[in-house]
Predicted model as a PDB file, atoms N, CA, C, CB and O in Angstrom, pLDDT in the B-factor column:
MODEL        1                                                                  
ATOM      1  N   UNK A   1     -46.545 -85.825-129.364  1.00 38.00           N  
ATOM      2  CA  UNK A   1     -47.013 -87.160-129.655  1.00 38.00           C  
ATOM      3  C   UNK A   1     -47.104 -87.947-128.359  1.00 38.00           C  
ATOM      4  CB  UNK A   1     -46.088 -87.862-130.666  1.00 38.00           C  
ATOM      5  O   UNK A   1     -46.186 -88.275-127.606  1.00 38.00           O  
ATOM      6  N   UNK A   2     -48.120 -88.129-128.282  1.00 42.00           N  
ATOM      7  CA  UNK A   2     -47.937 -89.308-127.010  1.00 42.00           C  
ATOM      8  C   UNK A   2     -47.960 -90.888-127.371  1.00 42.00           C  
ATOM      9  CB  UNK A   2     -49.238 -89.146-125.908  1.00 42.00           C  
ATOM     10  O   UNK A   2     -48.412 -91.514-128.329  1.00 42.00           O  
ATOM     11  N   UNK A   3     -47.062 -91.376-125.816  1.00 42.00           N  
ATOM     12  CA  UNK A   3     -46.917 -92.901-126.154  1.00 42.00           C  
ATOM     13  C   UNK A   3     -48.321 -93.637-125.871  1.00 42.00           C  
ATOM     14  CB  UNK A   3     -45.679 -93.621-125.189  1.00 42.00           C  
ATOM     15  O   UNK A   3     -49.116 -93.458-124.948  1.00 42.00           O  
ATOM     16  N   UNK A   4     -48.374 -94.594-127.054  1.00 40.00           N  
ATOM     17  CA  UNK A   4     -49.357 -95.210-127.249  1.00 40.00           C  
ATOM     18  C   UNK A   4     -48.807 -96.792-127.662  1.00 40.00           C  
ATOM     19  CB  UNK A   4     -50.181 -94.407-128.240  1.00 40.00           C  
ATOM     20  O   UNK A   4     -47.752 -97.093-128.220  1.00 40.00           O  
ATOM     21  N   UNK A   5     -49.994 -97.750-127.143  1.00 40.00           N  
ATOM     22  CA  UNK A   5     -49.316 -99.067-127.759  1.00 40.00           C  
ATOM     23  C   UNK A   5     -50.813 -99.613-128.113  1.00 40.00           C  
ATOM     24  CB  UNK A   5     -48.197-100.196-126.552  1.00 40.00           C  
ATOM     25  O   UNK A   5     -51.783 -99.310-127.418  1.00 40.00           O  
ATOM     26  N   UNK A   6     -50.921-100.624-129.504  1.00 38.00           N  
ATOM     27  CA  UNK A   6     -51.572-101.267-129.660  1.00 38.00           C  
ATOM     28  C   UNK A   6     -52.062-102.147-128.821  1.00 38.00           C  
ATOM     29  CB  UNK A   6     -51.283-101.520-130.352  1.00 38.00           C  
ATOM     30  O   UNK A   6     -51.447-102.476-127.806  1.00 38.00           O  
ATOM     31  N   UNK A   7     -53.699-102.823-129.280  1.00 40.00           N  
ATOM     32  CA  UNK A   7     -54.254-104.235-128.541  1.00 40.00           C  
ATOM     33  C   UNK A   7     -52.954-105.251-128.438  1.00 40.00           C  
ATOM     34  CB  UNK A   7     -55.625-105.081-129.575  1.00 40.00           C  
ATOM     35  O   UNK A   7     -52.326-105.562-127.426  1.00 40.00           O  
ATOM     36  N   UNK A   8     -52.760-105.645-129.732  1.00 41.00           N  
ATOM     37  CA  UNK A   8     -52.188-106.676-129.595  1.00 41.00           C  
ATOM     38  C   UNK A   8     -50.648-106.166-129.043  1.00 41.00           C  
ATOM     39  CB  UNK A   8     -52.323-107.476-130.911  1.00 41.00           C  
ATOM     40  O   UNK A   8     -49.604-106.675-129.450  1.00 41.00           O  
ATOM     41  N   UNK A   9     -50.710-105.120-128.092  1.00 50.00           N  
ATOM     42  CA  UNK A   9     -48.924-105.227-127.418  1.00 50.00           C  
ATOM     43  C   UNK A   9     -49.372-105.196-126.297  1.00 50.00           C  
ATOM     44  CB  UNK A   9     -47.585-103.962-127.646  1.00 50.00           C  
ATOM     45  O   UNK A   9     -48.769-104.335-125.656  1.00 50.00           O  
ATOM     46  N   UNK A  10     -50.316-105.816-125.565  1.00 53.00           N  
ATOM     47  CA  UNK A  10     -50.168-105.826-124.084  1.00 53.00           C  
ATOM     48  C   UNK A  10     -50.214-107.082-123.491  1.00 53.00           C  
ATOM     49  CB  UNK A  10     -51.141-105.061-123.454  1.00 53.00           C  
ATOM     50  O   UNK A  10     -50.530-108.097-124.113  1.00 53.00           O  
ATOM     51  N   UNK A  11     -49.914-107.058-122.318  1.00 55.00           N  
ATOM     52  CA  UNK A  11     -49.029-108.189-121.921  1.00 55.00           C  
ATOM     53  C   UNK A  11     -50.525-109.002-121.770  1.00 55.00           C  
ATOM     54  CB  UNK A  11     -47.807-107.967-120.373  1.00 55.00           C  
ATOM     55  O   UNK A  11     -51.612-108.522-121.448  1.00 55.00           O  
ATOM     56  N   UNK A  12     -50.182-110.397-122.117  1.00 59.00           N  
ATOM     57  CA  UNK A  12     -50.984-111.495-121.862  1.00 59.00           C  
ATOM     58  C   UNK A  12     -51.648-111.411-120.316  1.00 59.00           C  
ATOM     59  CB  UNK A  12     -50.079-112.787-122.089  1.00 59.00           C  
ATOM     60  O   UNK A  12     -52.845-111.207-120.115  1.00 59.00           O  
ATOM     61  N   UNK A  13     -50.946-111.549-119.585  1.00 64.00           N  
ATOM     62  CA  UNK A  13     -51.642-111.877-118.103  1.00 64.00           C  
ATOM     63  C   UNK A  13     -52.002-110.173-117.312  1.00 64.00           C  
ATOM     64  CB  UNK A  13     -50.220-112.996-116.928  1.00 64.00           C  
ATOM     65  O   UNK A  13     -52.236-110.065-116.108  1.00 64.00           O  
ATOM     66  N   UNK A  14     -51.976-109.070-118.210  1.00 65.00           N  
ATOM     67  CA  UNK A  14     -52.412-108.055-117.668  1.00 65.00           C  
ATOM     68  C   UNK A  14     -51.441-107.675-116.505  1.00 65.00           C  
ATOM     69  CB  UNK A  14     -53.752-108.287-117.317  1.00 65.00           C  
ATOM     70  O   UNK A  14     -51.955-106.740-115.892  1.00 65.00           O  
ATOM     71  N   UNK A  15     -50.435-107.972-116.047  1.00 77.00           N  
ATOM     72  CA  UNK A  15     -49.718-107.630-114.734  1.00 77.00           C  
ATOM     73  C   UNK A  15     -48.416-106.065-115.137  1.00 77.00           C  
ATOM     74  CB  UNK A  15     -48.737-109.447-114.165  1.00 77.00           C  
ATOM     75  O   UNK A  15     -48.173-105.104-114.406  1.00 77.00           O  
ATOM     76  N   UNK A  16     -47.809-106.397-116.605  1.00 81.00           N  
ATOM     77  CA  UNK A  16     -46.907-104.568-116.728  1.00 81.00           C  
ATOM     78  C   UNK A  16     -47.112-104.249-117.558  1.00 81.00           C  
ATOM     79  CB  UNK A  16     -45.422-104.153-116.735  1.00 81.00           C  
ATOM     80  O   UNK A  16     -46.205-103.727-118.206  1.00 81.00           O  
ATOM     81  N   UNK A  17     -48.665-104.355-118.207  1.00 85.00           N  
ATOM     82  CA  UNK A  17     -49.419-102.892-119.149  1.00 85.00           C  
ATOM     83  C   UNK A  17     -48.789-103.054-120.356  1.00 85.00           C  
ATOM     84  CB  UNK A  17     -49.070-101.097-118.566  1.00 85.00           C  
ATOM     85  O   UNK A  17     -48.550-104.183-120.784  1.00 85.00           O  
ATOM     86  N   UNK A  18     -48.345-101.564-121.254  1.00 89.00           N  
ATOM     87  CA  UNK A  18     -48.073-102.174-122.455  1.00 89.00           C  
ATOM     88  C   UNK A  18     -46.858-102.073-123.043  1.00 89.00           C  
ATOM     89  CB  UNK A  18     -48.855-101.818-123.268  1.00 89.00           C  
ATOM     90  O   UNK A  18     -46.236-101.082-122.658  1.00 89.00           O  
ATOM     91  N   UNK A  19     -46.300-102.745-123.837  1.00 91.00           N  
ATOM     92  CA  UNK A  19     -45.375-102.910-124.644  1.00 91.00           C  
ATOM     93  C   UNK A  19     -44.810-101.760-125.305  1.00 91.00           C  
ATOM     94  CB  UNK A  19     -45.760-103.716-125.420  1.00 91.00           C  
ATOM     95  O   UNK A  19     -45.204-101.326-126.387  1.00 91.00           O  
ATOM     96  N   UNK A  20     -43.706-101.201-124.492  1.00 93.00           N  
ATOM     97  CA  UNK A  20     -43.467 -99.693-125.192  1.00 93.00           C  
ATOM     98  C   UNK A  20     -42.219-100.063-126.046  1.00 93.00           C  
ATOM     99  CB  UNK A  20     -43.105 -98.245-123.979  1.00 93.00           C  
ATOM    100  O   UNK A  20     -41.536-101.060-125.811  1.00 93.00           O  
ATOM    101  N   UNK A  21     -41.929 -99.024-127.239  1.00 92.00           N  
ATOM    102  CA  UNK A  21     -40.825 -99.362-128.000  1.00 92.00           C  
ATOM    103  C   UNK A  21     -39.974 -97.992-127.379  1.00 92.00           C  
ATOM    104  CB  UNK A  21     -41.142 -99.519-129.817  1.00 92.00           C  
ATOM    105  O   UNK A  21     -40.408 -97.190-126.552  1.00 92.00           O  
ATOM    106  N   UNK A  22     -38.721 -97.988-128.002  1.00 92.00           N  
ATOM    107  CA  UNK A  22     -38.312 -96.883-127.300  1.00 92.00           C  
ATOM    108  C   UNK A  22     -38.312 -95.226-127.432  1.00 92.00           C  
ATOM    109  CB  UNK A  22     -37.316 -97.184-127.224  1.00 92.00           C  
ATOM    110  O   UNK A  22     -37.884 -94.491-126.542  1.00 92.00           O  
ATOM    111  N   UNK A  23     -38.859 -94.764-128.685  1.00 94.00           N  
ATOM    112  CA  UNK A  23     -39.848 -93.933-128.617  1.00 94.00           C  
ATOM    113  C   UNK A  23     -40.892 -93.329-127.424  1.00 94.00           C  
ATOM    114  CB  UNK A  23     -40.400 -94.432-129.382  1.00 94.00           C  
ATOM    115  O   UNK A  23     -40.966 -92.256-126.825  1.00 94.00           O  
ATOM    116  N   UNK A  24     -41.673 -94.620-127.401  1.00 95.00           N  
ATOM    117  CA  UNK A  24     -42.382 -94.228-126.054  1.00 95.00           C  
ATOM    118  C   UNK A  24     -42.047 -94.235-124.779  1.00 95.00           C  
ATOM    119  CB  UNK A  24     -43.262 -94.791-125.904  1.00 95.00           C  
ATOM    120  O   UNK A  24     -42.503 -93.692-123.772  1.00 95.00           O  
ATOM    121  N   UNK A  25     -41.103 -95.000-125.017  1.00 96.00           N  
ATOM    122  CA  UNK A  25     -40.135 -94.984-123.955  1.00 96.00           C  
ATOM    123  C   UNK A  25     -39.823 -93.520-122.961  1.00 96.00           C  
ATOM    124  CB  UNK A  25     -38.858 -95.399-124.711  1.00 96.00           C  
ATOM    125  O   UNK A  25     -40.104 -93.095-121.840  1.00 96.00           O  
ATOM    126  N   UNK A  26     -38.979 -93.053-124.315  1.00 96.00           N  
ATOM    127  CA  UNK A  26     -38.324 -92.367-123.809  1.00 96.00           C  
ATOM    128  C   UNK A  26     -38.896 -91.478-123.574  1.00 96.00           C  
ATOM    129  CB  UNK A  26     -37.474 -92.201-124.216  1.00 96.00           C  
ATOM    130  O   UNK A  26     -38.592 -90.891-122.535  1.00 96.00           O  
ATOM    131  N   UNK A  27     -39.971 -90.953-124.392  1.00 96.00           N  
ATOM    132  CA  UNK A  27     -41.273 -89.920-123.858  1.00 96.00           C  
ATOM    133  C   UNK A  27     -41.760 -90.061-122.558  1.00 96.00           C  
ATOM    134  CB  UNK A  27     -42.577 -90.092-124.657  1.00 96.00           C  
ATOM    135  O   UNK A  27     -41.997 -89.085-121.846  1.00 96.00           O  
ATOM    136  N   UNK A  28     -41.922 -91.212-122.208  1.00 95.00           N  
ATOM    137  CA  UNK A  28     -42.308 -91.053-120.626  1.00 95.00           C  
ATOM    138  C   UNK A  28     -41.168 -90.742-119.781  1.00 95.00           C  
ATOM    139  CB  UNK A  28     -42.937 -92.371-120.009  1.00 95.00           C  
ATOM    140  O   UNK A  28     -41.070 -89.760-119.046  1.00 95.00           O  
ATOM    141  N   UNK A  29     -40.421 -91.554-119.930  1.00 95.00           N  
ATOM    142  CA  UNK A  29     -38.920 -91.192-119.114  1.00 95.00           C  
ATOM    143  C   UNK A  29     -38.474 -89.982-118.910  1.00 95.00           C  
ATOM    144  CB  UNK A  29     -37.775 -91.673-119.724  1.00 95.00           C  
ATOM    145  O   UNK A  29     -37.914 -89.659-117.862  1.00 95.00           O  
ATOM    146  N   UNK A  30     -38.799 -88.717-120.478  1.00 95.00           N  
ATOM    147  CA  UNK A  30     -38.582 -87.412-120.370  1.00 95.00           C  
ATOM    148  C   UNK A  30     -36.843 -87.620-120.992  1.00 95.00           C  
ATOM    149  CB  UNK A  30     -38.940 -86.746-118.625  1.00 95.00           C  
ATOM    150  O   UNK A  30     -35.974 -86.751-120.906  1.00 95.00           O  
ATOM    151  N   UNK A  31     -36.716 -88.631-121.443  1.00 95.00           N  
ATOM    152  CA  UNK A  31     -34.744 -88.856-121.447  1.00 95.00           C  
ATOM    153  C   UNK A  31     -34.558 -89.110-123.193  1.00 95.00           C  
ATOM    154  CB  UNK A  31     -33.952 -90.854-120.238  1.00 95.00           C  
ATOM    155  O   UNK A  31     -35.523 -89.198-123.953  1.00 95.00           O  
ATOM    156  N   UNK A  32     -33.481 -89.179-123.516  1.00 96.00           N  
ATOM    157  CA  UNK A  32     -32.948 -89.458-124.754  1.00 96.00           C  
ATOM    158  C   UNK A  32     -32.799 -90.511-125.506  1.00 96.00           C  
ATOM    159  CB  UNK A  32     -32.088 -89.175-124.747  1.00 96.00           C  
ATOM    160  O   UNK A  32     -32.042 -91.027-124.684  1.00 96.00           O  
ATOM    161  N   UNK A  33     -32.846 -91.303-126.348  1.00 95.00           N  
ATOM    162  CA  UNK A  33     -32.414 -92.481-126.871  1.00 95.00           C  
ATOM    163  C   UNK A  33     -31.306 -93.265-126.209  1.00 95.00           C  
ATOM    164  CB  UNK A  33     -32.074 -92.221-128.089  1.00 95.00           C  
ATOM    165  O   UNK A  33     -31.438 -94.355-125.652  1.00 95.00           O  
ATOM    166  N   UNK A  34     -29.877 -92.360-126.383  1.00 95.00           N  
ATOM    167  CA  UNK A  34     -29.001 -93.161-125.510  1.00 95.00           C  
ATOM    168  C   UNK A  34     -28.533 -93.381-124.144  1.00 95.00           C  
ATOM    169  CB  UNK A  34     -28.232 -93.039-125.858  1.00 95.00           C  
ATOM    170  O   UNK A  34     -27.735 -94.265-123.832  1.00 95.00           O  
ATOM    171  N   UNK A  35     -29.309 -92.150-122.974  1.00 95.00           N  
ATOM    172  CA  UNK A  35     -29.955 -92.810-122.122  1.00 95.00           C  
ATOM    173  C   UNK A  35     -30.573 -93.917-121.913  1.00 95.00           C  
ATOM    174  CB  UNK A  35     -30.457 -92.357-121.929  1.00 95.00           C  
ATOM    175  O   UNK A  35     -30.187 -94.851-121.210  1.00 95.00           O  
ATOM    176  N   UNK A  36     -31.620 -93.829-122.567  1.00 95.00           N  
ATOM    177  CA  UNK A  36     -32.364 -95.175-122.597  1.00 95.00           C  
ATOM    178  C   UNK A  36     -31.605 -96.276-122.855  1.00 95.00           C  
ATOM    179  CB  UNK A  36     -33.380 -95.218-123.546  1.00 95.00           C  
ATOM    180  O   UNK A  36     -31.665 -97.267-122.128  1.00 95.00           O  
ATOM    181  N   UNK A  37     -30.767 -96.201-123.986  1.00 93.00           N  
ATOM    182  CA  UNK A  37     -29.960 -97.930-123.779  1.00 93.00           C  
ATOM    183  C   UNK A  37     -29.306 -98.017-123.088  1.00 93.00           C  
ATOM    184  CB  UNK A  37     -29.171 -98.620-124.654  1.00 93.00           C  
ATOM    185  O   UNK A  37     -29.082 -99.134-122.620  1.00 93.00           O  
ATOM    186  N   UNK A  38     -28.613 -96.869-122.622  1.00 95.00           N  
ATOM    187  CA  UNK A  38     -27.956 -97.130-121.556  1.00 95.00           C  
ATOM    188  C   UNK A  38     -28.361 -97.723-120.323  1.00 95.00           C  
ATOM    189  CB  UNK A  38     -27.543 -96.234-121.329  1.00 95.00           C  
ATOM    190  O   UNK A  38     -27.666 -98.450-119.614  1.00 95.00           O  
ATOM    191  N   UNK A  39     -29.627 -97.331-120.103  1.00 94.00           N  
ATOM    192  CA  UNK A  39     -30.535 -97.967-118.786  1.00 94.00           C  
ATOM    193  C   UNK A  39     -30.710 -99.596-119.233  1.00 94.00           C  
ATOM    194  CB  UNK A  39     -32.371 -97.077-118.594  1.00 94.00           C  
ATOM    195  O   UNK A  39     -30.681-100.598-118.518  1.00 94.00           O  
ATOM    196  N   UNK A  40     -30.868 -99.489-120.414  1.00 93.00           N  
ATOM    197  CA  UNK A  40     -30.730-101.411-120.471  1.00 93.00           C  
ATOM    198  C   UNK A  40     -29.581-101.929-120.790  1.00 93.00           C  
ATOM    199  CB  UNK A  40     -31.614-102.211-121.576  1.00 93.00           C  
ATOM    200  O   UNK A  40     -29.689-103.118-121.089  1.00 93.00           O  
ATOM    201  N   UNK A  41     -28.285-101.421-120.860  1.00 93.00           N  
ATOM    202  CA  UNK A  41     -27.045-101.703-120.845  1.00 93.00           C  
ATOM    203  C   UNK A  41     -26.379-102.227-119.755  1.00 93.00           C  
ATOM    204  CB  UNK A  41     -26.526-100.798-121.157  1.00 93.00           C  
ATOM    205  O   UNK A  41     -25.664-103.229-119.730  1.00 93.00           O  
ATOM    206  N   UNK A  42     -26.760-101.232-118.563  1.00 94.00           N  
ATOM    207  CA  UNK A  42     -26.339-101.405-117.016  1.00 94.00           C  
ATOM    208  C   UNK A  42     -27.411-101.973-116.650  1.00 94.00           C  
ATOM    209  CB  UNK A  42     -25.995-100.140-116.088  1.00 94.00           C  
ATOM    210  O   UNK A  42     -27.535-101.886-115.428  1.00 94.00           O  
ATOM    211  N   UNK A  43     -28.573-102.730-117.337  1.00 93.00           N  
ATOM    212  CA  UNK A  43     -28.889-104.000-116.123  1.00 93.00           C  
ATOM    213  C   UNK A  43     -30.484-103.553-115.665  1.00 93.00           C  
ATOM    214  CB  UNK A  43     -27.550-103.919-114.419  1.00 93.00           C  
ATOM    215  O   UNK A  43     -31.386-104.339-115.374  1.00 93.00           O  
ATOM    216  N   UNK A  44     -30.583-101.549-115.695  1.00 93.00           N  
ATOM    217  CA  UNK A  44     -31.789-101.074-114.607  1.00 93.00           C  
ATOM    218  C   UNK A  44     -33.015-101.270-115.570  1.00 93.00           C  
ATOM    219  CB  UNK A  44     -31.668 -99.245-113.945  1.00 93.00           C  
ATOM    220  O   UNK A  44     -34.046-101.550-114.958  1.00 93.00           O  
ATOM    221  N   UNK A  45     -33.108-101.210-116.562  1.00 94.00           N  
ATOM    222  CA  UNK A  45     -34.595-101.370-117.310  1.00 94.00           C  
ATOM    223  C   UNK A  45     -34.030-102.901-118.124  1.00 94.00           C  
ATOM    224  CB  UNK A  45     -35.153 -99.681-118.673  1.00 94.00           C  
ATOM    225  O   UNK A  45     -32.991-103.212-118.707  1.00 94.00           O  
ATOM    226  N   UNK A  46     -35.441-103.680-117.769  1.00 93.00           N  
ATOM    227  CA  UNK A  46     -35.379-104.899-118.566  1.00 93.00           C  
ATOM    228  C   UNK A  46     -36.020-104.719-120.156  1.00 93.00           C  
ATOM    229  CB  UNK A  46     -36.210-106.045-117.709  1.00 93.00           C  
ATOM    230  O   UNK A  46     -36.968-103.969-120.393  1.00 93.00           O  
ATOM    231  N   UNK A  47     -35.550-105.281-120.861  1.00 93.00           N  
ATOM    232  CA  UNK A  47     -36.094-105.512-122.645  1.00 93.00           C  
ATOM    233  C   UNK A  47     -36.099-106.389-123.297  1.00 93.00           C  
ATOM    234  CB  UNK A  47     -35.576-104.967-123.583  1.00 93.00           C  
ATOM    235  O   UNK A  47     -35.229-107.212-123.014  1.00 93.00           O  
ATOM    236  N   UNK A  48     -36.879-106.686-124.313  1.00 89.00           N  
ATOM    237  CA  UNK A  48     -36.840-107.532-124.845  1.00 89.00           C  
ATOM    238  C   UNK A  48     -36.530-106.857-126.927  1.00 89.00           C  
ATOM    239  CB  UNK A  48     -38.222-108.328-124.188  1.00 89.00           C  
ATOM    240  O   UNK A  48     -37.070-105.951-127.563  1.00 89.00           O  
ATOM    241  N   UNK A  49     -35.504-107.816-127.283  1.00 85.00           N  
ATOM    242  CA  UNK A  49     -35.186-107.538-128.324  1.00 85.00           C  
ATOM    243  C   UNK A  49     -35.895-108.308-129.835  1.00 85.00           C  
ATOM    244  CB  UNK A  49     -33.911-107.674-128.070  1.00 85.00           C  
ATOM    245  O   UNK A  49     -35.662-109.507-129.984  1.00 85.00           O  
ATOM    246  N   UNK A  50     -36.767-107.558-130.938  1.00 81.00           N  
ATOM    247  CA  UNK A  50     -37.582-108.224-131.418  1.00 81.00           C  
ATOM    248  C   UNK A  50     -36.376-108.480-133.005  1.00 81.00           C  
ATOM    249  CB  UNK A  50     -39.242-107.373-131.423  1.00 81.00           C  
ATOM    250  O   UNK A  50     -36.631-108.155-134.164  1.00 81.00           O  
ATOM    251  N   UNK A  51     -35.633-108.872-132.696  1.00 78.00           N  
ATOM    252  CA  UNK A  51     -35.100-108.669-134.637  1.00 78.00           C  
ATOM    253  C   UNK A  51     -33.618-107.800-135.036  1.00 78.00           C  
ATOM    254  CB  UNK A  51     -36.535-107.471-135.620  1.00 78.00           C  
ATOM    255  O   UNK A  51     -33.014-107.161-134.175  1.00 78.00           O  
ATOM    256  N   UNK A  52     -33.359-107.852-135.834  1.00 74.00           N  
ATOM    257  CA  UNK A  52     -32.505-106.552-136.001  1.00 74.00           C  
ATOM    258  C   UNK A  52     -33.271-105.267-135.917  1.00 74.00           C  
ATOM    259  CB  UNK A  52     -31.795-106.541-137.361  1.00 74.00           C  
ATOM    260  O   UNK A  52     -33.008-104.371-135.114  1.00 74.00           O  
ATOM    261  N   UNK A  53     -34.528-105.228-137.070  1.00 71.00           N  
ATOM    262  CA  UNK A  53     -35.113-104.223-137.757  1.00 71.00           C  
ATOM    263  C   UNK A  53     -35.820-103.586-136.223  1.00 71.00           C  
ATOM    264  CB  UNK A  53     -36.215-104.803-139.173  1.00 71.00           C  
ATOM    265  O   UNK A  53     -35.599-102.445-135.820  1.00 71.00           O  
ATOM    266  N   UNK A  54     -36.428-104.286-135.726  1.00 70.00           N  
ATOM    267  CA  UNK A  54     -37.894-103.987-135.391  1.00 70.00           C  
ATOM    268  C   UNK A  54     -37.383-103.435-133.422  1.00 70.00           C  
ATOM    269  CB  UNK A  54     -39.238-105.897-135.706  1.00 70.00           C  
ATOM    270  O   UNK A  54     -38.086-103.142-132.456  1.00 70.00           O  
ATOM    271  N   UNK A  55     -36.136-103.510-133.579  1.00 82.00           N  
ATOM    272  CA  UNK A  55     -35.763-102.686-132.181  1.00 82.00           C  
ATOM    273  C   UNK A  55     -36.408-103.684-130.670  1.00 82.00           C  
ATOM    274  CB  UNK A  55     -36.741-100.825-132.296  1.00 82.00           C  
ATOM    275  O   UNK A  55     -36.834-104.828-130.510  1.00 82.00           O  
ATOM    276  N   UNK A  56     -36.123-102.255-129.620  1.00 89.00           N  
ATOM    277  CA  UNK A  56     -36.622-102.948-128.369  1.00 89.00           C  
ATOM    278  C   UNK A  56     -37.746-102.561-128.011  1.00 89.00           C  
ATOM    279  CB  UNK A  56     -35.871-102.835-127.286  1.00 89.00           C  
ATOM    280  O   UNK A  56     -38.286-101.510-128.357  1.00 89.00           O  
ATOM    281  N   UNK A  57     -38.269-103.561-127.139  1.00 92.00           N  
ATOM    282  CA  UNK A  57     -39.649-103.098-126.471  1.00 92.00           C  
ATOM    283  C   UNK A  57     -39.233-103.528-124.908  1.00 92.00           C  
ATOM    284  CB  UNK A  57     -41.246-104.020-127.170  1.00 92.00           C  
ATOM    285  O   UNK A  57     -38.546-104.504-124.605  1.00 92.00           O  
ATOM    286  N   UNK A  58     -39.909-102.408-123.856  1.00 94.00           N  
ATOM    287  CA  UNK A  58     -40.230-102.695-122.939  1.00 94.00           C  
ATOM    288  C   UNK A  58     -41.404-102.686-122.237  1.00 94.00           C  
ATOM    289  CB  UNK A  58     -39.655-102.367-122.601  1.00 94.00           C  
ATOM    290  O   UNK A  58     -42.440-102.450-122.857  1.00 94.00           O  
ATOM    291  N   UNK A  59     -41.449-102.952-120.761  1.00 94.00           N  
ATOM    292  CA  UNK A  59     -42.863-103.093-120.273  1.00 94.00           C  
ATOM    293  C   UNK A  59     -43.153-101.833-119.686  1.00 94.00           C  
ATOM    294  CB  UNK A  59     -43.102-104.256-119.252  1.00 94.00           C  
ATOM    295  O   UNK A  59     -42.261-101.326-119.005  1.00 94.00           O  
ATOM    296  N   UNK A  60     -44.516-101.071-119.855  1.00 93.00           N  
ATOM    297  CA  UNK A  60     -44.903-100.192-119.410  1.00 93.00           C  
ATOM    298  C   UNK A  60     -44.364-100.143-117.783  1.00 93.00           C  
ATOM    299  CB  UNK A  60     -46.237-100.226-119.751  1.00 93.00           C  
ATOM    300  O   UNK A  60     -43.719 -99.216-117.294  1.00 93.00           O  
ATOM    301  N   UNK A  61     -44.768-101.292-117.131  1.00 93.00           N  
ATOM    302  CA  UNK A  61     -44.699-101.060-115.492  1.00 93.00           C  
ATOM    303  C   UNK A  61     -42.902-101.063-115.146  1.00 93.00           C  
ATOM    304  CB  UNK A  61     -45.680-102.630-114.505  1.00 93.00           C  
ATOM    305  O   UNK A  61     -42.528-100.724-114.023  1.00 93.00           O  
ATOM    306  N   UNK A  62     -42.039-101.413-116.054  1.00 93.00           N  
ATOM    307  CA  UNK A  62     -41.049-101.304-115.741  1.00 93.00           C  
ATOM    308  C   UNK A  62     -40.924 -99.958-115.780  1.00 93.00           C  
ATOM    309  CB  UNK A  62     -40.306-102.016-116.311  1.00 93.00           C  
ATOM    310  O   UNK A  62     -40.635 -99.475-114.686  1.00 93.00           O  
ATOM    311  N   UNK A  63     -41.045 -99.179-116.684  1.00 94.00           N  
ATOM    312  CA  UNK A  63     -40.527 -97.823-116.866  1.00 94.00           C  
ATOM    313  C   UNK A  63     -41.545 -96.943-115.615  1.00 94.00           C  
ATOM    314  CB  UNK A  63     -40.764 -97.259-118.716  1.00 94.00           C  
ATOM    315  O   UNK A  63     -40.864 -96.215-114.893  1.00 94.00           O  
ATOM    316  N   UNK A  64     -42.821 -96.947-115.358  1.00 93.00           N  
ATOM    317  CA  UNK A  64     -43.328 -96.476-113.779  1.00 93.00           C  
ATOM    318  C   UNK A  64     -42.129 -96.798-112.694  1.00 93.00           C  
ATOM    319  CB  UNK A  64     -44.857 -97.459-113.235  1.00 93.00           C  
ATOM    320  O   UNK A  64     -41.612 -95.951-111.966  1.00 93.00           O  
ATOM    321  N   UNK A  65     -41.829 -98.059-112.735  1.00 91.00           N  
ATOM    322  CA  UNK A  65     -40.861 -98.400-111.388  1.00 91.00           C  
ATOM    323  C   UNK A  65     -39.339 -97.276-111.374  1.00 91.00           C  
ATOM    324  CB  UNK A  65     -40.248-100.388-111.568  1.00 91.00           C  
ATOM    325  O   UNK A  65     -38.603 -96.860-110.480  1.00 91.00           O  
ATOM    326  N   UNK A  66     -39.395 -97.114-112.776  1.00 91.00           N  
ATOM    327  CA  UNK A  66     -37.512 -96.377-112.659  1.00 91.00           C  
ATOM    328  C   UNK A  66     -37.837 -94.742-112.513  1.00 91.00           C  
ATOM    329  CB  UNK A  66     -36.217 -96.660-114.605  1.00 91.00           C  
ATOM    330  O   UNK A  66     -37.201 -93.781-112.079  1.00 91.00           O  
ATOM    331  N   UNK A  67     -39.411 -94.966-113.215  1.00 91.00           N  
ATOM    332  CA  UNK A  67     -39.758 -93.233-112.789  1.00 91.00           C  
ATOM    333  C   UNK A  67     -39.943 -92.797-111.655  1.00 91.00           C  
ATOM    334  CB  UNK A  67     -40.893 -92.667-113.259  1.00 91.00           C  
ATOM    335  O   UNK A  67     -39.631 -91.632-111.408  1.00 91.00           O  
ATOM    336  N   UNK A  68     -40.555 -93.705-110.578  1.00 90.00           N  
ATOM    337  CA  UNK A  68     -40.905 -93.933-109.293  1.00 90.00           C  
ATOM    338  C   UNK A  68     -39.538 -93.533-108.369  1.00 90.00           C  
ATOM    339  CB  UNK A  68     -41.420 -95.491-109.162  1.00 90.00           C  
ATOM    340  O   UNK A  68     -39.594 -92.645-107.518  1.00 90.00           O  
ATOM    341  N   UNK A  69     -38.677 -94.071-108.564  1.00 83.00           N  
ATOM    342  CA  UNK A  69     -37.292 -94.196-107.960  1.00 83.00           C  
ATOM    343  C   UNK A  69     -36.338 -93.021-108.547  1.00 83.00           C  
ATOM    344  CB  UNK A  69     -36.650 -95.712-108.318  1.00 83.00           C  
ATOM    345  O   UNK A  69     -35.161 -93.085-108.191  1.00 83.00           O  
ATOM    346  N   UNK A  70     -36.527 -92.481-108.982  1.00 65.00           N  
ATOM    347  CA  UNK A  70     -36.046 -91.384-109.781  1.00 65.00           C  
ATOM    348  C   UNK A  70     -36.093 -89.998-108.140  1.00 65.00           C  
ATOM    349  CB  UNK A  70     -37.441 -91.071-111.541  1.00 65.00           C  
ATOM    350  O   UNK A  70     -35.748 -88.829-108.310  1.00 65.00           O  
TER     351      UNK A  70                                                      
ENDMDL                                                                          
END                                                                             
């Protein structure tokens, strides 16, 4: 399955692409679920939290930058 994000999940001013949940996340990352929170636990990937239900999303260009540095 590849990560994919809708029209309406990309960022307004076009500057970090699209709105990944962590699914897609973690598909690009190549890493696990609790990896992944863990990376937004300690601070290194920023998120934004939509709800109880509806989980996290992050920004495409964030997750390039941690792959980059990897």
């Amino acid at each position: 399955m590849e990560a994919t994000a809708t029209k309406e999940y990309r960022d307004p001013k076009g500057n970090k692409g699209r709105r990944l949940n962590w699914k897609q996340a973690c598909e690009m990352l190549g890493c696990s679920k609790s990896h992944f929170y863990n990376l937004i636990n300690e601070g290194k990937l920023p998120a934004v939290r939509y709800g109880k239900v509806r989980g996290v999303w992050v920004w495409e260009k964030d997750i390039s930058i941690i792959i980059q540095g990897k």
